[in-house]
PyMOL Python script that loads the backbone (N, CA, C, O; Angstrom):
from pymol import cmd

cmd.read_pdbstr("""\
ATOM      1  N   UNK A   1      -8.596  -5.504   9.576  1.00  0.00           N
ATOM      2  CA  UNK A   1      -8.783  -5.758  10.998  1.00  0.00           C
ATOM      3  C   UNK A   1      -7.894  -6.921  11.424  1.00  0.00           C
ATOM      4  O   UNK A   1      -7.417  -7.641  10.547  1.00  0.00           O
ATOM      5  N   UNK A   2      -7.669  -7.128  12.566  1.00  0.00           N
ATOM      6  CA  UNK A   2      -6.496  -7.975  13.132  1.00  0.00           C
ATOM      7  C   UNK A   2      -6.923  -8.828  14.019  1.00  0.00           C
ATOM      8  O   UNK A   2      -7.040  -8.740  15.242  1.00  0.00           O
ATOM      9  N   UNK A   3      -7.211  -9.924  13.045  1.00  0.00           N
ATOM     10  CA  UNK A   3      -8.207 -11.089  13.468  1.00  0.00           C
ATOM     11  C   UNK A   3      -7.388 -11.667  15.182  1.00  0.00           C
ATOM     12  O   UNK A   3      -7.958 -12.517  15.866  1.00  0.00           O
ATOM     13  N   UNK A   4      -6.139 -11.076  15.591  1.00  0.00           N
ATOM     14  CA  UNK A   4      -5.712 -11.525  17.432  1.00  0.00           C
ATOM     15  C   UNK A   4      -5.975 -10.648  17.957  1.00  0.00           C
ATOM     16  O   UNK A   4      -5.645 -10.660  19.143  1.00  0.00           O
ATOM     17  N   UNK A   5      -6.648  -9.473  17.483  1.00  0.00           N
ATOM     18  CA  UNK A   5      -7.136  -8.240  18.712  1.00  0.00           C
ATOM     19  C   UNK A   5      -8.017  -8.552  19.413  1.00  0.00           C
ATOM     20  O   UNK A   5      -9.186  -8.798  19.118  1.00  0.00           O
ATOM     21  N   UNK A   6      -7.315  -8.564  20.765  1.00  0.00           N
ATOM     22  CA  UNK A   6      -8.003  -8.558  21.859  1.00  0.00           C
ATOM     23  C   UNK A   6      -9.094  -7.236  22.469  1.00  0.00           C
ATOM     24  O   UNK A   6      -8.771  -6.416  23.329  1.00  0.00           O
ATOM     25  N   UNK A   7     -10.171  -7.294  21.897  1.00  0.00           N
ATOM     26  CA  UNK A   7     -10.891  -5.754  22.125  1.00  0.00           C
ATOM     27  C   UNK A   7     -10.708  -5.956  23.885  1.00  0.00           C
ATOM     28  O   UNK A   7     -10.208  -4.983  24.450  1.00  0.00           O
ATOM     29  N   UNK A   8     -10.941  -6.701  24.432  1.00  0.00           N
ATOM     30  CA  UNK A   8     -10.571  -5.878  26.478  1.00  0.00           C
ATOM     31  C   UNK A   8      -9.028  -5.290  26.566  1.00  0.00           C
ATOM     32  O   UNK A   8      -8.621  -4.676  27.552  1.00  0.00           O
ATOM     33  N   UNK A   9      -8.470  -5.481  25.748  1.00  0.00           N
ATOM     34  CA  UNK A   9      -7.122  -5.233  25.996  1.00  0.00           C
ATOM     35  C   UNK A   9      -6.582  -3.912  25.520  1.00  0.00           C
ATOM     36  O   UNK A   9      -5.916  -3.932  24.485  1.00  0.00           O
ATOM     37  N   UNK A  10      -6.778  -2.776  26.131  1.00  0.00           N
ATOM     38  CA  UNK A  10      -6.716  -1.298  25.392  1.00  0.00           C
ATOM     39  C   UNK A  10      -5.049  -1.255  25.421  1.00  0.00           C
ATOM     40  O   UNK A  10      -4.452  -1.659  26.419  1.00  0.00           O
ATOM     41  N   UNK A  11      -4.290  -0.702  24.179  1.00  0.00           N
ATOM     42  CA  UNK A  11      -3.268  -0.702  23.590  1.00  0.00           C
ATOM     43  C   UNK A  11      -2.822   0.821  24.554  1.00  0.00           C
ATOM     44  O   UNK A  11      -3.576   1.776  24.736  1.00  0.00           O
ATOM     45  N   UNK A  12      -1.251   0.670  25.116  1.00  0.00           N
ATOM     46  CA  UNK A  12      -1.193   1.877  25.704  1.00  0.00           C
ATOM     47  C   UNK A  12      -0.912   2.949  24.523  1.00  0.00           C
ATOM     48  O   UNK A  12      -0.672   2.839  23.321  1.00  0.00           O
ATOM     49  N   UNK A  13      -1.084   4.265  25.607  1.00  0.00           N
ATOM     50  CA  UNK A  13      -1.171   5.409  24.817  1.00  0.00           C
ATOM     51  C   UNK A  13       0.561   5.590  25.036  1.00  0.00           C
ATOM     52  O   UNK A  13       1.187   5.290  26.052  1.00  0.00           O
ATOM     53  N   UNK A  14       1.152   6.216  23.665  1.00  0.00           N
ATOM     54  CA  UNK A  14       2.198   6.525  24.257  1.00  0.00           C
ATOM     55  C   UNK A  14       2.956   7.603  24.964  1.00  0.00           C
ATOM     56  O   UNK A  14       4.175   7.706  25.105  1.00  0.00           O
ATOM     57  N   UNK A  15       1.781   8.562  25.474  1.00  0.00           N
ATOM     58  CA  UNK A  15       1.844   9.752  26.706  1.00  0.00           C
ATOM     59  C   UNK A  15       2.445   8.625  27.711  1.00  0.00           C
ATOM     60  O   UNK A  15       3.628   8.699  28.041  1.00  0.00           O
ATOM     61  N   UNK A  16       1.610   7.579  28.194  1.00  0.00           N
ATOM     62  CA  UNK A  16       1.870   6.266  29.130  1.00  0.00           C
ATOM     63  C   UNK A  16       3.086   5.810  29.468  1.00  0.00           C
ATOM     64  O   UNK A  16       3.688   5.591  30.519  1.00  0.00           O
ATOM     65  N   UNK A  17       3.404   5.675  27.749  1.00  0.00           N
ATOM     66  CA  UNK A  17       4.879   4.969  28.000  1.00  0.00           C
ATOM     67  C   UNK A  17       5.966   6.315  28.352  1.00  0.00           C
ATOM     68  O   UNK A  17       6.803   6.124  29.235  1.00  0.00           O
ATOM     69  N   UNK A  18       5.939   7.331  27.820  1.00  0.00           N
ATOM     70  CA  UNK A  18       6.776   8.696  28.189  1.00  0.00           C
ATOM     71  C   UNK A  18       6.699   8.589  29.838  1.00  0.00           C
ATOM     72  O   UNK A  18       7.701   8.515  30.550  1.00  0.00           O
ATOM     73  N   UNK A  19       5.464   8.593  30.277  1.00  0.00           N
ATOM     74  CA  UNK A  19       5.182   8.928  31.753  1.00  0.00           C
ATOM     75  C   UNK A  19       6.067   8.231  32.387  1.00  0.00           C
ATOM     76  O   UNK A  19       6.992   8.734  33.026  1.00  0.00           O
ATOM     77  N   UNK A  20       5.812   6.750  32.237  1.00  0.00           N
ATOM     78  CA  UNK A  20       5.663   5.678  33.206  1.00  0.00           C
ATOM     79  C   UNK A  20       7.124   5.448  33.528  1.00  0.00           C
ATOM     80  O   UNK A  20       7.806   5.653  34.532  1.00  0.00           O
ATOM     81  N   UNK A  21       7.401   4.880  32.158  1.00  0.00           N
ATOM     82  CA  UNK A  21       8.833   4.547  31.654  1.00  0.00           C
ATOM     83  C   UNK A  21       9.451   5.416  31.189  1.00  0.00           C
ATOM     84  O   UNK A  21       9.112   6.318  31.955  1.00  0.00           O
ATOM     85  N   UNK A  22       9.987   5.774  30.641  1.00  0.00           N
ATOM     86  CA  UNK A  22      10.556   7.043  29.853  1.00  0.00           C
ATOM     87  C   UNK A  22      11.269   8.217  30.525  1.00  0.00           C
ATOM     88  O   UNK A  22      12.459   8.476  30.345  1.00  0.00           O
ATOM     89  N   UNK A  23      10.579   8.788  31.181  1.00  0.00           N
ATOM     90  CA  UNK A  23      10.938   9.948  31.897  1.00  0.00           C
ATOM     91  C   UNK A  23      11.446   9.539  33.167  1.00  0.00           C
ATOM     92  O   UNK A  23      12.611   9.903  33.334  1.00  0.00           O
ATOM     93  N   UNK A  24      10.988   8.951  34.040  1.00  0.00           N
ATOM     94  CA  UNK A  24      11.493   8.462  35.015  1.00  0.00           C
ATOM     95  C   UNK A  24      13.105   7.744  34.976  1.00  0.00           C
ATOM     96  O   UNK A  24      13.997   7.912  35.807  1.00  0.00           O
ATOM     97  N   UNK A  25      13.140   6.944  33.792  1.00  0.00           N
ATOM     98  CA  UNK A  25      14.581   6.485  33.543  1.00  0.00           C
ATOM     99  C   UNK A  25      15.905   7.729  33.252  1.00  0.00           C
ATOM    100  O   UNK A  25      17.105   7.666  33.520  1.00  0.00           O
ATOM    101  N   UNK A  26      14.914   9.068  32.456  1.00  0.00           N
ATOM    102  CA  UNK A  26      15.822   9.374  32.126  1.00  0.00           C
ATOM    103  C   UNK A  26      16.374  10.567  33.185  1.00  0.00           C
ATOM    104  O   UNK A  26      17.328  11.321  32.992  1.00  0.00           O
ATOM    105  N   UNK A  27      15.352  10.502  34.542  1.00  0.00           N
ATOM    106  CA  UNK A  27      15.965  11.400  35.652  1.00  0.00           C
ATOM    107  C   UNK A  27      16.139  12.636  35.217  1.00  0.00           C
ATOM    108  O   UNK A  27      17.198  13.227  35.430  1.00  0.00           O
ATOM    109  N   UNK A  28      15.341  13.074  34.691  1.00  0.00           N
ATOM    110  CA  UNK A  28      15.448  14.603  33.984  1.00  0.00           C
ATOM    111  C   UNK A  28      13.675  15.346  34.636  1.00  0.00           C
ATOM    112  O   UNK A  28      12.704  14.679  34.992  1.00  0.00           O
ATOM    113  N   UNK A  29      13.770  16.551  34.601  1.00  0.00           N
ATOM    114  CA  UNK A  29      12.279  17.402  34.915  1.00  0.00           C
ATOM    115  C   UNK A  29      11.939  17.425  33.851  1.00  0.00           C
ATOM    116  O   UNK A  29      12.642  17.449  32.840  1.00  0.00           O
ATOM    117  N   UNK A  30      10.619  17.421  33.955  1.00  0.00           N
ATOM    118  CA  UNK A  30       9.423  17.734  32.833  1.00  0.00           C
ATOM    119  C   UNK A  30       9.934  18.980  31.542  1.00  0.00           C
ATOM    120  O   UNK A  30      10.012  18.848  30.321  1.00  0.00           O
ATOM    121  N   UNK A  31      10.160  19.933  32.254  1.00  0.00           N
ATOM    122  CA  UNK A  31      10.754  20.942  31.772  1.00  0.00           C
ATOM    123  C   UNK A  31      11.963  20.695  30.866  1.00  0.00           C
ATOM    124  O   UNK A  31      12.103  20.931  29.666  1.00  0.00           O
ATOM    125  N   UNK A  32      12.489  20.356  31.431  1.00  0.00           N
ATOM    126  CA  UNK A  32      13.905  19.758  30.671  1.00  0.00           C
ATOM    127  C   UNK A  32      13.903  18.983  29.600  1.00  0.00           C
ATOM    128  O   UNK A  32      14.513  19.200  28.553  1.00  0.00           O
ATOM    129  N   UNK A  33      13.008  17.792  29.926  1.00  0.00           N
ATOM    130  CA  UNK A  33      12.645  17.120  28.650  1.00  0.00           C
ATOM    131  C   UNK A  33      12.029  17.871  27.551  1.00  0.00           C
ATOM    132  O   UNK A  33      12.478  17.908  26.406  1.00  0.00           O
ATOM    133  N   UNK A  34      11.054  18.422  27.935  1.00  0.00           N
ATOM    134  CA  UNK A  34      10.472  19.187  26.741  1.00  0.00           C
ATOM    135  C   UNK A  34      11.057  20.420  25.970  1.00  0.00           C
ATOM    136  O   UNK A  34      10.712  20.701  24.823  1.00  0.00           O
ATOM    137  N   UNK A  35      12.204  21.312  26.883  1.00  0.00           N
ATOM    138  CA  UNK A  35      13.173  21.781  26.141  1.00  0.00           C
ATOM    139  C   UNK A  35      13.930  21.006  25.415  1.00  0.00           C
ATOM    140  O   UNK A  35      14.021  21.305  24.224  1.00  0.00           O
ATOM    141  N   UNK A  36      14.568  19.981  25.843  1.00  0.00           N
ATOM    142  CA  UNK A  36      15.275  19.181  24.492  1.00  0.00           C
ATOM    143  C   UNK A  36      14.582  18.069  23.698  1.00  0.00           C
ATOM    144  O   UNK A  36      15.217  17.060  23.389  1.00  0.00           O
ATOM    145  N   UNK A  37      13.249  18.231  23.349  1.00  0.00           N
ATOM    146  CA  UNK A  37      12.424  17.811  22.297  1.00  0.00           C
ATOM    147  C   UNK A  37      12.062  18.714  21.974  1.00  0.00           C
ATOM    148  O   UNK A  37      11.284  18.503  21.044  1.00  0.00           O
ATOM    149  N   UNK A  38      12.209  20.395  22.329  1.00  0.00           N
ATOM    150  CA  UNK A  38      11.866  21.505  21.596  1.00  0.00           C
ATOM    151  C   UNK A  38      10.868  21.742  21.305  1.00  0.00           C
ATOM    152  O   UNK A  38      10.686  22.188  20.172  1.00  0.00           O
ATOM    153  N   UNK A  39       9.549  21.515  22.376  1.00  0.00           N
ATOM    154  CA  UNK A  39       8.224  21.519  22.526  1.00  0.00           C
ATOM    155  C   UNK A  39       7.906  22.097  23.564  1.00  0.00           C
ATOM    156  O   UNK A  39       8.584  21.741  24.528  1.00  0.00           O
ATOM    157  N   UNK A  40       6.779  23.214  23.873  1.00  0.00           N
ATOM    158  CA  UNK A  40       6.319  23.515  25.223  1.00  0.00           C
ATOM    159  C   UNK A  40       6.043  22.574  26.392  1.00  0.00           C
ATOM    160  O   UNK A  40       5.631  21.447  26.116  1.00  0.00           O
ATOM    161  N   UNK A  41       6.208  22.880  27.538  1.00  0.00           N
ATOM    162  CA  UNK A  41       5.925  22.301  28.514  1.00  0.00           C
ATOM    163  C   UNK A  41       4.194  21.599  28.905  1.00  0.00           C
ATOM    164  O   UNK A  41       3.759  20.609  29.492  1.00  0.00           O
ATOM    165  N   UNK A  42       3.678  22.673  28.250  1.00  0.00           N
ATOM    166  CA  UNK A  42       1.887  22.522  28.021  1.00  0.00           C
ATOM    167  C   UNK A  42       1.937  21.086  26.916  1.00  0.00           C
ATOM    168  O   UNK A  42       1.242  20.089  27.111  1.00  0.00           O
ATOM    169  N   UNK A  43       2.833  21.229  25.841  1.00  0.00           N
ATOM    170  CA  UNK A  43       2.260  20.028  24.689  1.00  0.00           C
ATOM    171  C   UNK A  43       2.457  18.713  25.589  1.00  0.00           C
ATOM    172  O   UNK A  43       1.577  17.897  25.862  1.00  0.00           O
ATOM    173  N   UNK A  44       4.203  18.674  26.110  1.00  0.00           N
ATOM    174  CA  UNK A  44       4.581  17.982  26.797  1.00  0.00           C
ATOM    175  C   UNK A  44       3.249  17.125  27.727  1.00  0.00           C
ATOM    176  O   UNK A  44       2.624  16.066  27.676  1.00  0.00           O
ATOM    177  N   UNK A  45       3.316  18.219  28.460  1.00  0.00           N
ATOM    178  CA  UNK A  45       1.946  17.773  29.910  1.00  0.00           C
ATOM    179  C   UNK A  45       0.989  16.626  29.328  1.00  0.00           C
ATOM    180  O   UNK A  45       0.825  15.462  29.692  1.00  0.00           O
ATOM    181  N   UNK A  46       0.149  17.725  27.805  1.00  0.00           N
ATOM    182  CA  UNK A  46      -0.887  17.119  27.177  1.00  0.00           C
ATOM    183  C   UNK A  46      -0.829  15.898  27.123  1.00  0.00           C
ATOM    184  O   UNK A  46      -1.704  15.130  27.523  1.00  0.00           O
ATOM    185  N   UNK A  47       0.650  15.476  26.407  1.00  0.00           N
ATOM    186  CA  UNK A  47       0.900  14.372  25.523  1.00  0.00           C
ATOM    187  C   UNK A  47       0.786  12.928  27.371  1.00  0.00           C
ATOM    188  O   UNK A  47       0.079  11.954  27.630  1.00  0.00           O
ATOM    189  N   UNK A  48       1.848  13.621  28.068  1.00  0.00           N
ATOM    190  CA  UNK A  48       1.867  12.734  29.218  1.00  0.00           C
ATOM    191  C   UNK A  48       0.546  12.350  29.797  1.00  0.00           C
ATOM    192  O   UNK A  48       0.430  11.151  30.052  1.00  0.00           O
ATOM    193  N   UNK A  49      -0.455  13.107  30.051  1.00  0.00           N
ATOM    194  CA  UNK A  49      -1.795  12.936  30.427  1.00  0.00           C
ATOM    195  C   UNK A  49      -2.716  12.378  29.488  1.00  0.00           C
ATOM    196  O   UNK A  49      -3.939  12.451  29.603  1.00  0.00           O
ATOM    197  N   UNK A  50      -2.061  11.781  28.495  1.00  0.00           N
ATOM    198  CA  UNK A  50      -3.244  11.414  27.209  1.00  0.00           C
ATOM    199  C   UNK A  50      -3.996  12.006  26.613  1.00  0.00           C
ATOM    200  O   UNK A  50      -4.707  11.525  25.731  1.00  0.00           O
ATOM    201  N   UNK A  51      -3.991  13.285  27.010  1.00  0.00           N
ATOM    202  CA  UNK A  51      -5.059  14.559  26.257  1.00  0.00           C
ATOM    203  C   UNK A  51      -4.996  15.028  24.442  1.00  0.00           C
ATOM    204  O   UNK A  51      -5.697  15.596  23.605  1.00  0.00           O
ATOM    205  N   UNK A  52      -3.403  14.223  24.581  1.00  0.00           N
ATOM    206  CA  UNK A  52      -3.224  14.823  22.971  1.00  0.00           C
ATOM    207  C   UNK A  52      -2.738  13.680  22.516  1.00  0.00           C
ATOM    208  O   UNK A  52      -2.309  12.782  23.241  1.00  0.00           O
ATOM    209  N   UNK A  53      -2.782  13.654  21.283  1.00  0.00           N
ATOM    210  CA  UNK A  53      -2.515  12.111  20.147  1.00  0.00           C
ATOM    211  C   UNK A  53      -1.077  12.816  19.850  1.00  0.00           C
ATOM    212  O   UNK A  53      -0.974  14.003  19.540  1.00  0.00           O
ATOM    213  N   UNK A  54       0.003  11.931  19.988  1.00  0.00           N
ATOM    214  CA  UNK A  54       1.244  11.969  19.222  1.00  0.00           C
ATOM    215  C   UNK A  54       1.416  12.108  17.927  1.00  0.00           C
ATOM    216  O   UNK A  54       1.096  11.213  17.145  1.00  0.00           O
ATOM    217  N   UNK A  55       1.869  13.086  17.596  1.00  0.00           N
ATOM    218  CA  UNK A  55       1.725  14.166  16.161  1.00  0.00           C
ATOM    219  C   UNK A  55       3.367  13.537  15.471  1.00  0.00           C
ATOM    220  O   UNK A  55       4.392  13.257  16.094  1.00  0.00           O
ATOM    221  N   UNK A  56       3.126  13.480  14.178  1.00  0.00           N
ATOM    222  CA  UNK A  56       4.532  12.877  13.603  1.00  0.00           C
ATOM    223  C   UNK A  56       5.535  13.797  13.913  1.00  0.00           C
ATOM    224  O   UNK A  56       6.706  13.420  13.885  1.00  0.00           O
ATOM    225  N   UNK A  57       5.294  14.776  14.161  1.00  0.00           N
ATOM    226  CA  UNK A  57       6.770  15.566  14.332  1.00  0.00           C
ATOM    227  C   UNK A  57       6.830  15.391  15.463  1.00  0.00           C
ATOM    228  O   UNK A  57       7.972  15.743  15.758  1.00  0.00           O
ATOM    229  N   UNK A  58       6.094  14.906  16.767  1.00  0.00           N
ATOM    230  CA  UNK A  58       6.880  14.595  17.983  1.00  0.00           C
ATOM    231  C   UNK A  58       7.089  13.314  17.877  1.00  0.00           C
ATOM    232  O   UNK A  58       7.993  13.106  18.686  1.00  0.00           O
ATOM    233  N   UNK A  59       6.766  12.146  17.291  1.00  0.00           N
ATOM    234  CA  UNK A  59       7.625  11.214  16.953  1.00  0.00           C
ATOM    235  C   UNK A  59       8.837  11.523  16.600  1.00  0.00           C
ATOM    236  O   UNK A  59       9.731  11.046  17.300  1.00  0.00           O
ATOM    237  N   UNK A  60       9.140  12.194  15.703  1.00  0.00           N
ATOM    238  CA  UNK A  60      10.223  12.519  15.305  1.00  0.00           C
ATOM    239  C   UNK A  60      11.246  12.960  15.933  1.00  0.00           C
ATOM    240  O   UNK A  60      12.392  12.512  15.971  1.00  0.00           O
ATOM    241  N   UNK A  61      10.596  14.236  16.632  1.00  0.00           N
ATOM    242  CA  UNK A  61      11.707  14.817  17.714  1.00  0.00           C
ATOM    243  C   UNK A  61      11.960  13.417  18.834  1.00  0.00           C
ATOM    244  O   UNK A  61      13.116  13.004  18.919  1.00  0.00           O
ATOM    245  N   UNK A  62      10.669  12.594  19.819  1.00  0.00           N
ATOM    246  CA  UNK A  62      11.315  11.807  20.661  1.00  0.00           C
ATOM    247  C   UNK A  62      12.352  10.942  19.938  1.00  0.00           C
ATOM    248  O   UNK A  62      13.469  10.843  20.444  1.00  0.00           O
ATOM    249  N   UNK A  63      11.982  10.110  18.439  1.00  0.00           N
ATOM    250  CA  UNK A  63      13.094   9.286  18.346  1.00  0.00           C
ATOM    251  C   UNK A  63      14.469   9.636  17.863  1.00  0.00           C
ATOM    252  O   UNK A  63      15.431   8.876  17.759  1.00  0.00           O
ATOM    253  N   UNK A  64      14.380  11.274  17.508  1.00  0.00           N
ATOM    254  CA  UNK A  64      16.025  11.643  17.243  1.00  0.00           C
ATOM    255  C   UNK A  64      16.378  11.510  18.922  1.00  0.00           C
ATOM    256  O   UNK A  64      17.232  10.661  19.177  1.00  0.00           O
ATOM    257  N   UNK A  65      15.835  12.228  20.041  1.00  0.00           N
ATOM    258  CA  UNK A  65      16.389  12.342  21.247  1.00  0.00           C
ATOM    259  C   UNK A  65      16.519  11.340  22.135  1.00  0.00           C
ATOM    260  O   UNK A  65      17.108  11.513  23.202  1.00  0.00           O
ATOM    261  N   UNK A  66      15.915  10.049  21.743  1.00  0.00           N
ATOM    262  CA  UNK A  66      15.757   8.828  21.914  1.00  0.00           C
ATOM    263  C   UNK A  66      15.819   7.490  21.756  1.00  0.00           C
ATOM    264  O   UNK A  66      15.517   6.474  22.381  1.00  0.00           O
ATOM    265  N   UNK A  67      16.369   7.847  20.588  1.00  0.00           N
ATOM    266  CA  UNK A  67      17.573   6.871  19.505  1.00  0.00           C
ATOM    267  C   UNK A  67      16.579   5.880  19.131  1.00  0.00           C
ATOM    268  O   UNK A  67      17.049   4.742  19.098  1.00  0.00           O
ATOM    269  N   UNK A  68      15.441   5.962  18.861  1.00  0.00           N
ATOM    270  CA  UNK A  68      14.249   5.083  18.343  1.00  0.00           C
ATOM    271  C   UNK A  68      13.629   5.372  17.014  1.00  0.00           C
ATOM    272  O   UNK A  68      14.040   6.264  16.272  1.00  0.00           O
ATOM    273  N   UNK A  69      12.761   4.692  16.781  1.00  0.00           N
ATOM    274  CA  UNK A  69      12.120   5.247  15.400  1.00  0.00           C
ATOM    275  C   UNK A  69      11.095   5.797  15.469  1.00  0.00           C
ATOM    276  O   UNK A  69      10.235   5.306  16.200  1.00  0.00           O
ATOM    277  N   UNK A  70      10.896   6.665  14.944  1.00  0.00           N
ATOM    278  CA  UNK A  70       9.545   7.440  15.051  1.00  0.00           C
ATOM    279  C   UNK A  70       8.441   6.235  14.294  1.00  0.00           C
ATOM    280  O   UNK A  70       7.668   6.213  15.251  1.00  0.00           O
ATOM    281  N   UNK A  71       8.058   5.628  13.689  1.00  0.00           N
ATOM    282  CA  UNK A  71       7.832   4.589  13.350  1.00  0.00           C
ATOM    283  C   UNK A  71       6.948   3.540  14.299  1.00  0.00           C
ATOM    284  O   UNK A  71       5.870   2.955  14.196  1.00  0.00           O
ATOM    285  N   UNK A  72       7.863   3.623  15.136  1.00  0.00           N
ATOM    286  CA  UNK A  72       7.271   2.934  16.448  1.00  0.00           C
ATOM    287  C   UNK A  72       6.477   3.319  17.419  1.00  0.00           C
ATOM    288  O   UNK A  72       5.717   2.593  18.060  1.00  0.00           O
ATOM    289  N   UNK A  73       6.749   5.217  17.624  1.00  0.00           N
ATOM    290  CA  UNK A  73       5.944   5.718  18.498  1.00  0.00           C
ATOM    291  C   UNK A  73       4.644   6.116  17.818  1.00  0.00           C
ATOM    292  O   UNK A  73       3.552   6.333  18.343  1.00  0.00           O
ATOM    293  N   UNK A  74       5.070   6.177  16.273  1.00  0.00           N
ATOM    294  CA  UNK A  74       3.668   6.352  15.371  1.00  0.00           C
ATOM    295  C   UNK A  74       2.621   5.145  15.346  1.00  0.00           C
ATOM    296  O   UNK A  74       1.402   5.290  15.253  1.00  0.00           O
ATOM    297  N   UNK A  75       3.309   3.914  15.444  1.00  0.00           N
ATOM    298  CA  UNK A  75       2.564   2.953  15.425  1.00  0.00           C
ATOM    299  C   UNK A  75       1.871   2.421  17.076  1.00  0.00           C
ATOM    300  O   UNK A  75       0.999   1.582  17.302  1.00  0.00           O
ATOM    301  N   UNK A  76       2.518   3.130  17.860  1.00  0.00           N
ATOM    302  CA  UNK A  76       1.314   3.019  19.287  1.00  0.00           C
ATOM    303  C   UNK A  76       0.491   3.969  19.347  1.00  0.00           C
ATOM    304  O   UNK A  76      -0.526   3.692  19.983  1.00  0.00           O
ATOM    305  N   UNK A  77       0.556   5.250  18.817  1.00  0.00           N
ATOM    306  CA  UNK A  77      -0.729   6.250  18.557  1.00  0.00           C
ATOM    307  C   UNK A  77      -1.560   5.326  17.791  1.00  0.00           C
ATOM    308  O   UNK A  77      -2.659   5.094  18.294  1.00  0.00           O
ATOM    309  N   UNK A  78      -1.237   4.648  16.499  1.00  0.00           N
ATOM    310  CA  UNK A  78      -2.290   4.140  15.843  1.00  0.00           C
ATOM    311  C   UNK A  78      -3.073   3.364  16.435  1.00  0.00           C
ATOM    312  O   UNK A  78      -4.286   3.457  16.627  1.00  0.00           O
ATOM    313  N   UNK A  79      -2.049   2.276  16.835  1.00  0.00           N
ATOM    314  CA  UNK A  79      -3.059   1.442  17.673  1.00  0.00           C
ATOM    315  C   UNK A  79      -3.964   1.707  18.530  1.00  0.00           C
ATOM    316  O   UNK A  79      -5.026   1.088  18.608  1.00  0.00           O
ATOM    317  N   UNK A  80      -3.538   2.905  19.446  1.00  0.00           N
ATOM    318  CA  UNK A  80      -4.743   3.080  20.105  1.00  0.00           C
ATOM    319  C   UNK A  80      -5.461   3.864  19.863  1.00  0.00           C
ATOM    320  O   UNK A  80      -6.381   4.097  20.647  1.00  0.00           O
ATOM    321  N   UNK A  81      -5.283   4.746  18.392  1.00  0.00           N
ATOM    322  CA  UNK A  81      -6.082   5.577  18.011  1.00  0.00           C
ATOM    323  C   UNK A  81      -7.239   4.680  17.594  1.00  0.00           C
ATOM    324  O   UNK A  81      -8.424   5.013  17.614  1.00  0.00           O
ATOM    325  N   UNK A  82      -6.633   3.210  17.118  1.00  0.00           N
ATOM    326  CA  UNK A  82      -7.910   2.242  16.527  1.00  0.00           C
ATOM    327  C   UNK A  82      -8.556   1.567  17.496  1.00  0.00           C
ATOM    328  O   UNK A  82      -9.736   1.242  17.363  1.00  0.00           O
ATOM    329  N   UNK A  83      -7.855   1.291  18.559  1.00  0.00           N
ATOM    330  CA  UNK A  83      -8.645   0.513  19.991  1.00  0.00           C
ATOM    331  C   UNK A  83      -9.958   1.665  20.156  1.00  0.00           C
ATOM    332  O   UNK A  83     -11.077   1.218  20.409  1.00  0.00           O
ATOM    333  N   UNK A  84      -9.775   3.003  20.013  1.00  0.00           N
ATOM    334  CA  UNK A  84     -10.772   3.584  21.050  1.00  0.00           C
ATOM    335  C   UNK A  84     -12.169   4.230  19.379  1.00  0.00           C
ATOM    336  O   UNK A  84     -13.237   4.837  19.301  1.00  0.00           O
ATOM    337  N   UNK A  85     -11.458   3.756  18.693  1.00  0.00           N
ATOM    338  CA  UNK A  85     -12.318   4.462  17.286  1.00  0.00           C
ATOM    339  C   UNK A  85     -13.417   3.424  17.646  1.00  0.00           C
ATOM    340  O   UNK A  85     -14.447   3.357  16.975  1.00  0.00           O
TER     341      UNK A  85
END
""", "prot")
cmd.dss("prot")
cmd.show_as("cartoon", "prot")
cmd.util.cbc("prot")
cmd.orient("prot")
C-alpha cells in the first residue's frame, strides 16, 4: 500500500485521458481512431466512457500508435483499478 495515497483523490481512468486529452489533440473521429488502433468502434466508446478497463493489448496498440509505453497506460488502469477495489 502507498503510504501518500490520497483515498479522496480518485486516480483518472485512462478512457479520461483518451477522451479529454488525447483525441481531441489528435483532431481525428472516433471512428478513425479506432480503425487505426484496430479495435471496434463499440470497444473504443466503452473504453472512452469508462465502462471497460484497459486490456494490455490496447495498451499496446495505443502506445505503438502513440509513441508511449504501454507500461504507462497499464499503470493508470492499475491505479484506478486499486482506487475503486
Amino acid at each position: 500500500m502507498n503510504a501518500l495515497r490520497n483515498p479522496e483523490s480518485r486516480p483518472t481512468h485512462p478512457g479520461a485521458i483518451l477522451r479529454e486529452d488525447v483525441l481531441p489533440a489528435l483532431k481525428i473521429s472516433l471512428a478513425e481512431f479506432a480503425q487505426r488502433l484496430g479495435i471496434s468502434q463499440r470497444s473504443l466508446h466503452e473504453l472512452l466512457q469508462e465502462q471497460r478497463p484497459l486490456s494490455a493489448e490496447m495498451a499496446t496498440h495505443l502506445a505503438s500508435f502513440l509513441k508511449t509505453s504501454p507500461e504507462s497506460w497499464l499503470r493508470m488502469q492499475r491505479d484506478f483499478d486499486n482506487w475503486i477495489a
